[in-house]
C-alpha positions in Angstrom: 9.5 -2.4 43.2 13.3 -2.5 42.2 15.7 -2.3 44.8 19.4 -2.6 43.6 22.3 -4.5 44.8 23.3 -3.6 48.3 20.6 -1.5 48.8 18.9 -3.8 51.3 20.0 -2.0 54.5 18.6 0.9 53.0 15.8 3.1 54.3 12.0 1.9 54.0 8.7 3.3 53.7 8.7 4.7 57.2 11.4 7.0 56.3 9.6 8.1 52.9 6.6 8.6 55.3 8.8 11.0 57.5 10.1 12.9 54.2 6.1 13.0 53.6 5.4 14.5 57.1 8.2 17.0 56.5 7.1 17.8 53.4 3.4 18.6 54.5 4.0 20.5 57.6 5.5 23.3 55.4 2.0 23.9 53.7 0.5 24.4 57.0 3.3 26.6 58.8 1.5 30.0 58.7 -2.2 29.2 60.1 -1.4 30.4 62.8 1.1 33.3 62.1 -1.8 35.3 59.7 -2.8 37.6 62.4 0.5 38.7 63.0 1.1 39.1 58.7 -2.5 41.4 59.3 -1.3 43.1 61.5 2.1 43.9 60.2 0.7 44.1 56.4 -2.5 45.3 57.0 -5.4 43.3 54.9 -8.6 42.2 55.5 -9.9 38.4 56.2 -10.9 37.8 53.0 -7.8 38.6 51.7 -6.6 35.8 54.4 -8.9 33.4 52.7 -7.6 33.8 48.8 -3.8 33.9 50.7 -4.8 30.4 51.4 -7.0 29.4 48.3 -3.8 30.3 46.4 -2.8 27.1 47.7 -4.7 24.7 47.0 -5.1 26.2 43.2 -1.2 25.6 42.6 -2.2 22.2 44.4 -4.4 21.1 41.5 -2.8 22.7 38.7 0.5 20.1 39.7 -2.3 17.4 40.2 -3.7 18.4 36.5 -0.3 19.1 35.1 2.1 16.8 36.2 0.7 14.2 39.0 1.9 11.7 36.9 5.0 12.9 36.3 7.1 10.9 39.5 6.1 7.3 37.0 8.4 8.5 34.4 11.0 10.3 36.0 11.3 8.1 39.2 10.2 9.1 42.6 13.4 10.5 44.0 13.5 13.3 42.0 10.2 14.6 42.0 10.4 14.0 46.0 13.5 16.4 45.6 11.7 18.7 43.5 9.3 18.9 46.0 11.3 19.7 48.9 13.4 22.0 47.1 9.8 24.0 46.3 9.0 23.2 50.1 12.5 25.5 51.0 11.7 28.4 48.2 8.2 28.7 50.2 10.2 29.0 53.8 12.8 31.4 51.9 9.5 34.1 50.6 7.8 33.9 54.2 11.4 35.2 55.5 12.1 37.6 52.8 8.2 38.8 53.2 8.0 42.9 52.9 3.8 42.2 52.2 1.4 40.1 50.2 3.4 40.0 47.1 6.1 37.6 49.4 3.4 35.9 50.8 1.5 35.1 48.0 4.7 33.5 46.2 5.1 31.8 49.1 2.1 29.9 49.2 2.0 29.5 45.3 5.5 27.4 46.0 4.1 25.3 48.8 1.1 24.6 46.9 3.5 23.1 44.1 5.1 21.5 46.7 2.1 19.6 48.1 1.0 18.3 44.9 3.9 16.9 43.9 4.2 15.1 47.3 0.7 13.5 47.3 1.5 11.6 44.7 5.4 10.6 44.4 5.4 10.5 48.2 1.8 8.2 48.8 3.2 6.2 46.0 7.1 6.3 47.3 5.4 4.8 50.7 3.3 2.1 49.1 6.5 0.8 47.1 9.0 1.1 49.7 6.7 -1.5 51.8 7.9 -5.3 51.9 4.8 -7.6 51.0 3.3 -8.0 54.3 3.7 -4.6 55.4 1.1 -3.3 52.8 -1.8 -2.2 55.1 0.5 -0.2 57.7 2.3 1.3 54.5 -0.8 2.5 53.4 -2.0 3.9 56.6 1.3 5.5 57.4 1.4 7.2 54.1 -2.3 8.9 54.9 -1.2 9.4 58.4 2.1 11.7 57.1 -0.1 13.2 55.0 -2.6 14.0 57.3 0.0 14.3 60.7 1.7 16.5 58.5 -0.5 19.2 57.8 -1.3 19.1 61.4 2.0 19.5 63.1 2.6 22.4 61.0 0.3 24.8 63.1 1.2 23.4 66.3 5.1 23.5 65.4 4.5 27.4 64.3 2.0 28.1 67.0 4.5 27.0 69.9 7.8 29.1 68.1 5.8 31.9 67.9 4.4 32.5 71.4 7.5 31.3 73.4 10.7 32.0 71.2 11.7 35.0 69.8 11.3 36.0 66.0 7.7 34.8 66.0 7.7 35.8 61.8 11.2 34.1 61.0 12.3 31.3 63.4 9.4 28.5 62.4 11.1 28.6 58.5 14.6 28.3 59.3 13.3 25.3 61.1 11.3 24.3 58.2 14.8 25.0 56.3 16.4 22.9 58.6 14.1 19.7 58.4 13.9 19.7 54.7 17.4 19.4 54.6 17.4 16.3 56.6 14.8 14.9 54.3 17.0 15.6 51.6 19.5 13.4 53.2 16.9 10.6 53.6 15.5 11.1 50.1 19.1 10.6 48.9 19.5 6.8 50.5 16.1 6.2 49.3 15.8 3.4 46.8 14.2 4.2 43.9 11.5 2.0 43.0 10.4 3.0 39.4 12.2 0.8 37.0 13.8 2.1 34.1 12.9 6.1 35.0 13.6 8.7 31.9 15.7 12.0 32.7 13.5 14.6 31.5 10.8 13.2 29.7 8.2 15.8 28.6 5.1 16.2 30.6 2.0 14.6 29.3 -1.0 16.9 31.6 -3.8 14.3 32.2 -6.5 16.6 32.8 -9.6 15.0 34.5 -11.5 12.1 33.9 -13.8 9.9 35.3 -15.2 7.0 33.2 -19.0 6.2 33.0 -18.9 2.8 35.1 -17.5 5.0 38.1 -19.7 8.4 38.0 -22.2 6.3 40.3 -19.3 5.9 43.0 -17.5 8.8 42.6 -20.5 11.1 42.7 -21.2 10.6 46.3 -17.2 9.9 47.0 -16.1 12.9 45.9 -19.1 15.3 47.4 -18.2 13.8 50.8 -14.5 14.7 50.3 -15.9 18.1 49.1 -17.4 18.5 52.0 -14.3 16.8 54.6 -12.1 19.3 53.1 -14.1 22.1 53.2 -13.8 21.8 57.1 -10.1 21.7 57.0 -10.0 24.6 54.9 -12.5 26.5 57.3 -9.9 25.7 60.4 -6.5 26.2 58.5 -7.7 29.6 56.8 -10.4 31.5 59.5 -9.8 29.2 63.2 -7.3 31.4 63.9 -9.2 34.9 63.6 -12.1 33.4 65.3 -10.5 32.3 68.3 -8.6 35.3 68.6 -11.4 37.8 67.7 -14.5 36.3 68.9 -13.2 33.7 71.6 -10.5 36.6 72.5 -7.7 33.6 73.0 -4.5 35.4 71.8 -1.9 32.3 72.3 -1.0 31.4 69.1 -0.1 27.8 70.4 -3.1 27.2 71.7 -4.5 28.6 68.1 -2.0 26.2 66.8 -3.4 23.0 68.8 -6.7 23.7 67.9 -5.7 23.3 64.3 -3.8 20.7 64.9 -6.6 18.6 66.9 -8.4 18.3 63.5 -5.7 16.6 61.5 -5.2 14.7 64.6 -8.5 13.3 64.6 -8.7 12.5 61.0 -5.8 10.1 60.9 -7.5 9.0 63.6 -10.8 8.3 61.7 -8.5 7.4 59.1 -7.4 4.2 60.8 -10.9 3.3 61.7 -11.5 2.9 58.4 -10.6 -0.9 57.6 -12.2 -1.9 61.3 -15.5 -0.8 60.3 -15.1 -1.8 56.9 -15.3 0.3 53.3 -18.9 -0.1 53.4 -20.5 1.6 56.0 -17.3 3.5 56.6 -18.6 6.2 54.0 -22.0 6.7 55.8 -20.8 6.7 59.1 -17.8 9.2 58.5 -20.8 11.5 56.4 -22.4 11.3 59.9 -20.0 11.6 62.3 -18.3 15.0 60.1 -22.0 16.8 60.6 -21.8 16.0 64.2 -18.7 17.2 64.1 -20.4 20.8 61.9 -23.0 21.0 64.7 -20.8 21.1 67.3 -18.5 23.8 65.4 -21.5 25.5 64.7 -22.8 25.7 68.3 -19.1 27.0 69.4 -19.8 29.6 67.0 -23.2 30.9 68.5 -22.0 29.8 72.7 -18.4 31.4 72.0 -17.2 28.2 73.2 -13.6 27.1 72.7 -14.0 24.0 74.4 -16.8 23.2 72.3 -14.7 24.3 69.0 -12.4 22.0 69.7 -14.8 18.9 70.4 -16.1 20.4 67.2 -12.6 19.9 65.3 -12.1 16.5 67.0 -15.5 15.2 65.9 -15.7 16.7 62.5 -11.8 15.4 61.6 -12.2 11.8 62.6 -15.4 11.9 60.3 -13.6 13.5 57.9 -10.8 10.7 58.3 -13.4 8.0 58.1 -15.0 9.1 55.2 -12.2 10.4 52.5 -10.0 7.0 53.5 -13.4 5.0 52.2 -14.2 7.2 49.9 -10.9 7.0 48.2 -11.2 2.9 48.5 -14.1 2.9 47.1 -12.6 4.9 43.6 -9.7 3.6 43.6 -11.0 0.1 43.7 -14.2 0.6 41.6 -12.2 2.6 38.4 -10.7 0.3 35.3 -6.7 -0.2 36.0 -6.3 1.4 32.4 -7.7 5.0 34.3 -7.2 4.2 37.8 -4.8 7.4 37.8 -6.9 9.8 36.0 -9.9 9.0 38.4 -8.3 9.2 41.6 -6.7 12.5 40.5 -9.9 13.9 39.4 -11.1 13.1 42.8 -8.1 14.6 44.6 -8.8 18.0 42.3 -12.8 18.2 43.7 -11.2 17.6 47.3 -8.8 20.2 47.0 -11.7 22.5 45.2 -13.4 21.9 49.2 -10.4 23.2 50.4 -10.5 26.9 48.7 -14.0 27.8 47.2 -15.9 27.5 50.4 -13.8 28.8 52.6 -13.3 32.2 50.3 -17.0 32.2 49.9 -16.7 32.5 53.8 -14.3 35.4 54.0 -16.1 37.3 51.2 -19.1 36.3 53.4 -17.5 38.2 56.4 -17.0 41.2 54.7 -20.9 41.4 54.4 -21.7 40.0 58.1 -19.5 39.1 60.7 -17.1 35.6 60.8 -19.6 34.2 63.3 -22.8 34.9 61.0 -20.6 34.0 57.9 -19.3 30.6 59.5 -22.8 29.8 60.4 -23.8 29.9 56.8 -20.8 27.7 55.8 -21.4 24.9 57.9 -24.8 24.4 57.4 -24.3 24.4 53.4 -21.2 21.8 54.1 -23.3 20.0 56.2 -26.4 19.6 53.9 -23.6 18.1 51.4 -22.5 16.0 53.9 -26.2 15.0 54.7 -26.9 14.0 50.9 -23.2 11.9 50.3 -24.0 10.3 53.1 -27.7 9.3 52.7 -27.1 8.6 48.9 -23.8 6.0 50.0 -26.7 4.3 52.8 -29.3 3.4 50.0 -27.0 2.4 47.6 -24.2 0.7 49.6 -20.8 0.3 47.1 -22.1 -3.3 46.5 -24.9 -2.0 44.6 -23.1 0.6 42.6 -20.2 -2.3 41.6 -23.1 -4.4 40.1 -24.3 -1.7 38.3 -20.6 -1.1 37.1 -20.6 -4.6 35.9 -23.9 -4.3 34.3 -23.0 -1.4 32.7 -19.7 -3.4 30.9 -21.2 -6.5 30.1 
């Protein structure tokens, strides 16, 4: 890390983990507004479901495209980038006259988030003074995380008590990306040397042969994680306000935001119960966590949704944080960056396919019937990443990585 003369009193990685935050809470700002946009607009819940799966497709097309771009160029600028993509999304949600708007809008914020996962994870890591490494690391999964959940609840609370329930949440979001811009611009910068403009260089995905055996079962259990965070950011809200006839939008919001909550939770559990059994566990814990949702589904329950959403995101927490150790450590230095990006693309795939398999699903059923179907498919990945990561702990698959190169 480079930090230049009289730069000291400068911020740290706290304040690149609030710019994080920021930065994440924009992607999640309409969860809980898309039954007002159906009403206004007029479209159908599946139609909700590619809304959001637009998303996460701009998501890994940056991670594809240009996830490495923030080593070249530095990280302040991509962070800047980012934000300035983060206000362009706020700016097409206030101009929004129907699903063109709103489609744009989430194509931007997709661009957005994938810029920030890695300049800002990376920005956070840097920024960290040798002995603050391990908090560093779990703030900059907690902003992540903390992020995407505050969004909801931010919007979910403007919309129910203050007026302009479509508009007031982005000036906000307008509002707090400009102070991050301030922040970003007292930042050090911790890449040395960075190039202005150097041309992009897409690294596609790869994942080298003395890793498949810890990926495999890394990356189906963040398949599966993220699949349930896509079920509550894209449908929660039409379920608890059609079939749990709740029509407070802040309470829609807190239920949304009780998952994130709980996975930076399980997130910070992670080290305590060590990498190891941390991958098992969390498999076990997020189909506790399916059961339960599934059971609010068939009881109409909203208490037991939300002990669903609390149970499900802390396994969810605990399982992508050890999952993520486990590549990260296991892959060669020379394509550390190319395997954890692969992995972030199959975690964002859990994200969108499912849950648009769920809305197309609904079109044919009902949300309750389709949902039903969806969490048992999520949880019978769960099942296998989990039972596969029991018999053969990470110990086992590192031997068989260093069998493999000798």
């Amino acid at each position: 890390m480079i930090v230049r003369k009289g730069e000291g009193h400068r911020p740290g990685y706290v304040a690149a983990a609030l710019v994080f935050a920021i930065g994440m809470a924009g992607t999640t700002l309409p969860t809980p507004l898309y039954g007002l946009y159906q009403q206004e607009i007029g479209f159908s819940d599946l139609m909700v479901t590619v809304v959001f799966a637009v998303y996460a497709v701009a998501v890994i097309a940056v991670l594809l495209v240009g996830g490495n771009y923030s080593d070249a160029v530095g990280r302040r600028p991509v962070l800047l980038c980012a934000m300035l993509l983060s206000a362009a999304s706020a700016g097409c949600f206030l101009l929004e006259t129907g699903l063109p708007l709103l489609f744009a809008g989430r194509l931007l914020s997709g661009f957005a988030a994938g810029l920030l996962s890695g300049a800002a994870t990376a920005a956070v890591m840097e920024l960290a003074r040798p002995g603050q490494r391990a908090r560093a690391g779990f703030a900059a999964t907690a902003a992540n995380m903390g992020g995407l959940g505050c969004g909801p609840l931010l919007s979910g609370i403007l919309a129910q008590y203050a007026p302009r329930p479509l508009e007031l949440v982005f000036w906000v979001h307008i509002a707090l990306v400009a102070v991050a811009a301030v922040i970003i611009r007292f930042l050090p910068e911790t890449v040395e040397r960075p190039k202005r403009f150097p041309p992009l260089k897409p690294q596609g995905v790869s994942v080298p042969p003395e890793v498949r055996g810890v990926f495999a079962p890394a990356s189906v259990a963040a398949f599966a994680g993220f699949s349930l965070l896509g079920l509550f950011t894209a449908l929660a809200p039409s379920f608890v306000a059609r079939t749990l006839d709740v029509h407070n939008l802040a309470v829609t919001g807190a239920v949304v935001f009780s998952v994130f909550l709980a996975s930076t939770a399980g997130q910070s559990l992670s080290e305590r119960i060590g990498t190891r059994r941390a991958l098992p566990i969390g498999c076990a814990v997020l189909i506790a966590g399916l059961l339960l949702v599934a059971s609010s589904l068939v009881a109409e329950s909203l208490a037991v949704l939300v002990a669903g959403a609390l149970c499900g995101g802390a396994g969810q927490g605990l399982a992508f944080r050890a999952a993520l150790s486990l590549v990260g450590g296991a892959a060669p230095a020379e394509h550390r960056g190319g395997t954890i990006s692969a992995f972030f693309v199959i975690a964002y795939t859990g994200i969108s396919l499912p849950v648009v398999g769920v809305g197309a699903a609904a079109q044919l059923w009902d949300l309750r019937t389709a949902g039903l179907v969806f969490t048992g498919c999520v949880i019978l990945l769960a099942a296998g990443a989990g039972a596969y990561s029991a018999l053969r702990p990470p110990t086992e698959l590192t031997r068989t990585r260093d069998e493999t190169r000798r």
